[in-house]
C-alpha positions in Angstrom: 0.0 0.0 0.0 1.2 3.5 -1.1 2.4 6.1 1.4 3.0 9.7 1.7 6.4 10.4 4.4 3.8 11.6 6.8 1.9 8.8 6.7 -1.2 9.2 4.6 -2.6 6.4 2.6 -3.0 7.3 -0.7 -3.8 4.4 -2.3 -7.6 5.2 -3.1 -7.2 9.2 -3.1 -5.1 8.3 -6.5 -6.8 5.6 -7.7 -7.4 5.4 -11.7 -11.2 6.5 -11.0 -10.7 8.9 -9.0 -8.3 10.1 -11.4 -10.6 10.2 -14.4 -13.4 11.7 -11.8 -10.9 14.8 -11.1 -10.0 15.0 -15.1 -13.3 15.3 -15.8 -14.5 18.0 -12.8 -11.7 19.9 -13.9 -13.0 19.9 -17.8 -16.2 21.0 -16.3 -14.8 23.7 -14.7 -13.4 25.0 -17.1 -16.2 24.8 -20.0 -18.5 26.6 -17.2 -15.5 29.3 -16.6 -15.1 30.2 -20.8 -19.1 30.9 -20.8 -19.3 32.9 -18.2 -15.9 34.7 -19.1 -18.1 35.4 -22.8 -21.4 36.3 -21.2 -19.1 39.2 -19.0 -17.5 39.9 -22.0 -20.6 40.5 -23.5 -21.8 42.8 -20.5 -18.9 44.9 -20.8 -18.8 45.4 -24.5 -22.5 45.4 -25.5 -24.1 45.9 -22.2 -26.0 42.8 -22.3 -28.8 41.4 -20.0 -27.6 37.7 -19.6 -26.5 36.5 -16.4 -22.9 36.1 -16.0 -22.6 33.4 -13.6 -23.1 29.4 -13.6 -26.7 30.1 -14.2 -25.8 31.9 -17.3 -23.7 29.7 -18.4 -25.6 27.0 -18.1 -28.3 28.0 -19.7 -26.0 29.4 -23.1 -24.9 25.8 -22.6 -28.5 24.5 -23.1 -29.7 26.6 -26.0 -26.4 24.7 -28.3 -27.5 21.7 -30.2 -27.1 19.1 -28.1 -27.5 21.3 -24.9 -29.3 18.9 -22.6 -26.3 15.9 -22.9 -23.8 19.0 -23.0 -25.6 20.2 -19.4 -25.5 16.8 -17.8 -21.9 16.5 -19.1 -20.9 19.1 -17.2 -22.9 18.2 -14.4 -21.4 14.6 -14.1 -18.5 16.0 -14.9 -19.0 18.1 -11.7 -19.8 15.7 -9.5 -16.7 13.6 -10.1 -14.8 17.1 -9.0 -16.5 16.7 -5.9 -15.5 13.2 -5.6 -11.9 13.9 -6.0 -12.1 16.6 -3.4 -13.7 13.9 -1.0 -11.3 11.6 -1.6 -8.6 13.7 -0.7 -10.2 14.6 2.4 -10.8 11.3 3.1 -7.6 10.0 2.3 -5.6 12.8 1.6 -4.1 14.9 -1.7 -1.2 13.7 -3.6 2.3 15.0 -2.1 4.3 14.1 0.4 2.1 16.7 3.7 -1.3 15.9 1.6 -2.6 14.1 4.8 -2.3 16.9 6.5 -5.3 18.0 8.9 -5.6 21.8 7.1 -5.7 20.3 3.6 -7.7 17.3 4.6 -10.4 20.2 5.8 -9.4 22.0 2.6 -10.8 19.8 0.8 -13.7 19.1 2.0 -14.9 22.4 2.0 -14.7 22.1 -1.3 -16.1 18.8 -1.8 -19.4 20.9 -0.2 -18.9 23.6 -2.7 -19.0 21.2 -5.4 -21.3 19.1 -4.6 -23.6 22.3 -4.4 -22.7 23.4 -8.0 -23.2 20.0 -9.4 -26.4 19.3 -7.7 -27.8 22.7 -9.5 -26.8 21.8 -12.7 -27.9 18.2 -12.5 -30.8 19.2 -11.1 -31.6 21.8 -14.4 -30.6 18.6 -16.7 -33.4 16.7 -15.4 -35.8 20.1 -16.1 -35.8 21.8 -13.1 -35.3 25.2 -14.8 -34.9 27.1 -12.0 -32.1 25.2 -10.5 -29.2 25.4 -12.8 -30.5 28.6 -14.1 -31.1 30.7 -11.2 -29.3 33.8 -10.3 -26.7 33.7 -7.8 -27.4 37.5 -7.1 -31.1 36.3 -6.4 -29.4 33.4 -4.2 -27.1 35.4 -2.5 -29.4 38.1 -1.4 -32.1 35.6 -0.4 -29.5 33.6 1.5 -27.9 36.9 3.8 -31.6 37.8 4.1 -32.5 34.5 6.2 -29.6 34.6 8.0 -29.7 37.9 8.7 -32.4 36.8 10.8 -30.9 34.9 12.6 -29.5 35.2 16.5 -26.1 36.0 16.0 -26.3 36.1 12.0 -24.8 39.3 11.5 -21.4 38.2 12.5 -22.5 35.0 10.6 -22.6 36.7 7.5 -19.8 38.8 8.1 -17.8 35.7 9.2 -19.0 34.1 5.6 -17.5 37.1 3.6 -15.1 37.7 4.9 -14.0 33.9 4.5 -14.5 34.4 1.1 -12.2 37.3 0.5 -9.7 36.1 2.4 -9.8 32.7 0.2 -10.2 35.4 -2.7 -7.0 37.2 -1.8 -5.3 33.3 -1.3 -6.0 32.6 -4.7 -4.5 35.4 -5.7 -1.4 35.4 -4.1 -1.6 31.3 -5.0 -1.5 32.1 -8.5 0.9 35.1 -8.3 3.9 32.8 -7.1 2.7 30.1 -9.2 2.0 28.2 -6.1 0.0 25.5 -8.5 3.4 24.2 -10.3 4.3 21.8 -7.9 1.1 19.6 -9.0 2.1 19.9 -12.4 3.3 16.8 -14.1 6.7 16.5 -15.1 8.1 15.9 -18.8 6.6 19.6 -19.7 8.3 21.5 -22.5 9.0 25.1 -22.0 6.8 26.2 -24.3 3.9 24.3 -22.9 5.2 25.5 -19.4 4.9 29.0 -20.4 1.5 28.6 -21.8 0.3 27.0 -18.5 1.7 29.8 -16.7 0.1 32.8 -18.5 -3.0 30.6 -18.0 -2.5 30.1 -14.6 -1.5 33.5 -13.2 -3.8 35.4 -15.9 -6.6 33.3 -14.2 -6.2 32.8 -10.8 -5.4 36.4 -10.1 -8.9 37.3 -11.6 -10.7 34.8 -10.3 -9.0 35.6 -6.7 -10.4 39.2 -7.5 -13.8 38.3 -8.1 -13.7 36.0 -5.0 -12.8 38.8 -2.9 -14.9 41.6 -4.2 -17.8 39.4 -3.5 -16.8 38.1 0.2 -16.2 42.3 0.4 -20.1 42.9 -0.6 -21.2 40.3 2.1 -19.4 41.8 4.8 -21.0 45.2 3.5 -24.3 43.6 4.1 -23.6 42.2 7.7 -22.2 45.5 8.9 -25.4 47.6 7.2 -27.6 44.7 7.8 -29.0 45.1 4.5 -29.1 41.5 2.4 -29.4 43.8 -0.9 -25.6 44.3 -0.5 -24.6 40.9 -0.7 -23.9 40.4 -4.4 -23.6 36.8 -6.6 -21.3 36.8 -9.3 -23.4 38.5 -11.7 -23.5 41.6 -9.6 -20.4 41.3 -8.9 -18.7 41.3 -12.3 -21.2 44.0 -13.1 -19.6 46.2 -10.3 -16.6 46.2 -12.4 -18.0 47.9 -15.2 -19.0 50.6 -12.5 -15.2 51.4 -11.6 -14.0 54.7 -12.9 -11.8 52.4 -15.3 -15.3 51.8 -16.9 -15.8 48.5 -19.0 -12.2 47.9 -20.0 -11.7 46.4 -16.0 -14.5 44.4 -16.3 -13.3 43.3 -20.2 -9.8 42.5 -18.2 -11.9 40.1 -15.8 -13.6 38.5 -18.2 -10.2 37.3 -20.2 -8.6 36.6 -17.1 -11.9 34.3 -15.9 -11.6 33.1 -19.9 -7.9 32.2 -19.0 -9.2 30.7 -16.2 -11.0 28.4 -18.2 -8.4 27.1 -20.5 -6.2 26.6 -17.4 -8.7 24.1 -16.4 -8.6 22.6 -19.2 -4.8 22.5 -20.0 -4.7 20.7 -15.7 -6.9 18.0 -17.3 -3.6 17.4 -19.3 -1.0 17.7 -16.8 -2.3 17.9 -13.6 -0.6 15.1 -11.3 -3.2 13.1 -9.8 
């Protein structure tokens, strides 16, 4: 039986299924992150209505030919993202500290997340239209409005956003120092290398942005106590086109999230799992 120096069994954390269950989540990932990256682009150029956010993107996905098996793709494709992320915190990541009791919780927190986004998006495949489609600005305020409510929910709230800005500013700073080479595979040229990092910095630093702008909003709404702060991603990309920098910040975002994408995509390649 395989083991990490600190003791973690990885024998089923790295097993050939979960393997193929991590290469597909991460193709998922990054399909959903190229239409969402195009419907911002969209907003910023053309000032359209669509949503930019999984909803959006999901539904784009739907209206191709094909959409329905392309939207349970990506859903099935989702859920075997979450599977990897509960093996590793089950069993632990690949490395030689992935048993570790912070990545262990890592990881589950985002098996959760996962499992959230996949259930939507199934959920739409099988016709529940409001599921996979629905706005996460609608979601989010709806959400910080019941808590809100609750005893102690302010700082509940607050707690929440600022947890996400805090992972937003991570991500950022992960991506920055290139943090995510040392699960790349080896045997890459330095072309290919290059690429990935372009992909990888480009991306994570914008999607570390978005994250953090919309913890910022929640915290906004805990310490006004006012739910129609909190902001999905929608709103939240949209708040970019209200900088003084106008639409050209939120047409940076939206190649960076489209870079994002391809990163994704180019992991399902040379990822090490």
């Amino acid at each position: 039986m395989r083991r990490w120096p600190d003791g973690s069994d990885a024998r089923a954390a790295h097993g050939t299924a979960v393997a193929a269950a991590a290469r597909a989540g991460l193709a998922a990932r990054g399909v959903l992150y190229l239409l969402i990256a195009a419907l911002a682009l969209r907003i910023a150029l053309l000032d359209d209505s669509e949503q930019a956010d999984r909803g959006g993107a999901v539904q784009e996905l739907a209206e191709q030919p094909f959409g329905r098996v392309l939207v349970w793709a990506v859903g099935i494709g989702l859920i075997g993202m979450a599977l990897w992320r509960l093996s590793e915190a089950v069993f632990g990541s690949a490395g030689p500290h992935g048993g570790k009791a912070g990545k262990r919780l890592l990881s589950a927190v985002r098996f959760v997340f996962y499992s959230v986004v996949a259930g939507s998006v199934i959920a739409f495949a099988a016709g529940e239209r409001s599921s996979g489609a629905g706005s996460t600005d609608e979601q989010s305020r709806d959400a910080t409005a019941r808590v809100l409510d609750w005893p102690g929910g302010q700082v509940l709230v607050a707690a929440v956003g600022a947890g996400v800005a805090v992972a937003g500013v991570w991500i950022t700073v992960r991506a920055a120092t290139r943090a995510y080479r040392r699960h790349l595979r080896a045997g890459m040229s330095p072309a290919t290398r290059r690429t990935v990092d372009v992909l990888g910095v480009g991306g994570g630093v914008s999607r570390g942005l978005v994250f953090a702008a919309a913890g910022g909003f929640a915290v906004q709404a805990a310490v006004t106590y006012d739910p129609e702060h909190a902001k999905g991603l929608d709103d939240t990309l949209r708040t970019f086109a209200d900088t003084p920098a106008g639409p050209w910040l939120l047409t940076a975002i939206a190649v960076g999230l489209a870079l994002f994408g391809l990163f994704s995509l180019a992991l399902v390649r040379w990822r090490d799992l």
